[in-house]
Structures are given as structure tokens and as C-alpha cells.
C-alpha positions as CSV (number, residue, x, y, z in Angstrom):
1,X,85.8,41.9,112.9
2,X,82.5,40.4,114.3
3,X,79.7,42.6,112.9
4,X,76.4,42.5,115.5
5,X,72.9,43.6,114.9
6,X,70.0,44.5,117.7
7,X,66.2,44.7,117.4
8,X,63.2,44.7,118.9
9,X,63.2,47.7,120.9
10,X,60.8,49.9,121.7
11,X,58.3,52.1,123.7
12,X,56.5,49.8,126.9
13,X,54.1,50.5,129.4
14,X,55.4,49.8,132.7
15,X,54.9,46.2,133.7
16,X,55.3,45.4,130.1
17,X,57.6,43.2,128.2
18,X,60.2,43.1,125.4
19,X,62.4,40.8,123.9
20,X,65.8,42.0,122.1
21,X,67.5,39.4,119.7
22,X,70.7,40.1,118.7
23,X,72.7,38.5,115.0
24,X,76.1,38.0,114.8
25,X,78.0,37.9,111.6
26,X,81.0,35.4,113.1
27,X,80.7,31.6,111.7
28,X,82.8,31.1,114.8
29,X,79.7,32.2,117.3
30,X,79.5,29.7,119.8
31,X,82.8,30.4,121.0
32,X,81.7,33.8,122.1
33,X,80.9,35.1,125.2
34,X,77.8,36.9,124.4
35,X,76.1,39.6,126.8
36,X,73.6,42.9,126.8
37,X,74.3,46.0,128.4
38,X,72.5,49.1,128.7
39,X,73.2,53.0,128.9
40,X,70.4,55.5,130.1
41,X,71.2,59.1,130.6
42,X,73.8,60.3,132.5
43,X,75.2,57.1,133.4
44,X,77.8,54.5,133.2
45,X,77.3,51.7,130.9
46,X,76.2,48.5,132.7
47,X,76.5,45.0,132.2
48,X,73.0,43.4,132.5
49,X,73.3,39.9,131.4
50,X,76.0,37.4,129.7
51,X,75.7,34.0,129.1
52,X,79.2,32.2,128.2
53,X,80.4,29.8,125.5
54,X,79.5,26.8,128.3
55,X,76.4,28.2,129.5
56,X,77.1,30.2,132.7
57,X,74.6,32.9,133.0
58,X,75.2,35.7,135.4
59,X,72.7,39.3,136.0
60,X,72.6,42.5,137.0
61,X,71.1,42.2,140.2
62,X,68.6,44.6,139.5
63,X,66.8,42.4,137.0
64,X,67.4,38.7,138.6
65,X,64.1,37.3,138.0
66,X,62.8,39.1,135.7
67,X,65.2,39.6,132.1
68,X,66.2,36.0,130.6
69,X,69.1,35.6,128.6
70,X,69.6,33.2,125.8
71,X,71.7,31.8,122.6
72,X,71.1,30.2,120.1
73,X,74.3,28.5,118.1
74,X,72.9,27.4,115.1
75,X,71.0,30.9,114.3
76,X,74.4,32.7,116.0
77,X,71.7,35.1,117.7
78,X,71.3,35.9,121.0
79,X,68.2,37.3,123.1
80,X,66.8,39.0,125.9
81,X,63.1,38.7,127.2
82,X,62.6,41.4,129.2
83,X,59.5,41.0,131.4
84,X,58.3,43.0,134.2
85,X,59.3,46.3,133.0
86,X,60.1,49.5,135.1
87,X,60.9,53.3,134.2
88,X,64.7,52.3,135.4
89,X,64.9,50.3,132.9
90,X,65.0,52.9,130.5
91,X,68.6,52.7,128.4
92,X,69.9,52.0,125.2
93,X,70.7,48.1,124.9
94,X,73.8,46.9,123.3
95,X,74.8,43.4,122.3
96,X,78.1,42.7,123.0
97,X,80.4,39.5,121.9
98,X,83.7,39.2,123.8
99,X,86.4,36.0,122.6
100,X,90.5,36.3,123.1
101,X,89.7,39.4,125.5
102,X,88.1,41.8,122.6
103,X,84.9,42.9,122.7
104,X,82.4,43.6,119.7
105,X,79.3,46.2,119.8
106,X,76.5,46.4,118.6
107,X,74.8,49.9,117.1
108,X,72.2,50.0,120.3
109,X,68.6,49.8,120.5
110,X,66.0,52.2,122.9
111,X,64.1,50.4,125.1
112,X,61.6,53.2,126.9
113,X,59.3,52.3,129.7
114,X,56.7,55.0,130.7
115,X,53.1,55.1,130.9
């Protein structure tokens, strides 16, 4: 079992930024397929961002340009700077860590963006 921690949520103006950072508890991390996805309301659960064990990145469309995601193997944390921020992004984040097609969660953290 991989255990995985989220932080650095919070309440932002629109326009605003955030960054998330993400701990995992595997000492085999940088084999991991790490990623972020998000849940408001009502809705389905959404990948927003993953960045693989070689690097390869890939976005939500709707936050190309603005959300950058990161790793770092030798802290085994991931992160997300979140710049830019609208209302739509409002959603509970989760870190997620994916190897041998199983997934890990994290708890969540609320990210609200409202003036």
C-alpha cells in the first residue's frame, strides 16, 4: 500500500494562484505514474494532470497553460502550481500514484476560487 498526503489548499481570489504538493510514502516512487485530479460538485472526477515515470506530461485541456505539474524523486513529492485561477476550478484535488495498473489516493484537498 502506497500511503499519499495533499496540502496546500485553500480559498483564492480569482486570478490567484496555488500550489498543491503531494508525499508519498513508497521508497519505490520514481517508478510511479503520478497525477492530480479534481472533483467539484455534481460531477465526475477528472484527470487534470500526470506526469509519468519518464517525464511525459499530459493536461486537461482546460488548464494547458496555466497548472504546471512536477516531481521530485528524491523528496518522492509531487506538485501542482496552479496559476491563473477561475471559479471552474473549484474541486477537491487528489493526488494519485498509479504502477502495475493500481492506483493510490490521496485524502483530497479544497481548492475554492471566488471573490
Amino acid at each position: 500500500q502506497v500511503q499519499l498526503v495533499e496540502s496546500g489548499g485553500g480559498l483564492v481570489q480569482p486570478g490567484g494562484s496555488l500550489r498543491l504538493s503531494c508525499t508519498a510514502s513508497t521508497s519505490i516512487f520514481s517508478i510511479y505514474t503520478m497525477g492530480w485530479y479534481r472533483q467539484a460538485p455534481g460531477k465526475q472526477r477528472e484527470l487534470v494532470a500526470r506526469i509519468t515515470s519518464s517525464s511525459i506530461i499530459e493536461y486537461v485541456d482546460s488548464v494547458k497553460g496555466r497548472f504546471t505539474i512536477s516531481r521530485d524523486n528524491a523528496k518522492k513529492m509531487v506538485y501542482l502550481q496552479m496559476n491563473s485561477l477561475k471559479p471552474e476550478d473549484t474541486a477537491v484535488y487528489y493526488c494519485n500514484a498509479e504502477v502495475h495498473w493500481r492506483q493510490y489516493w490521496g485524502q483530497g484537498t479544497q481548492v475554492t476560487v471566488s471573490s
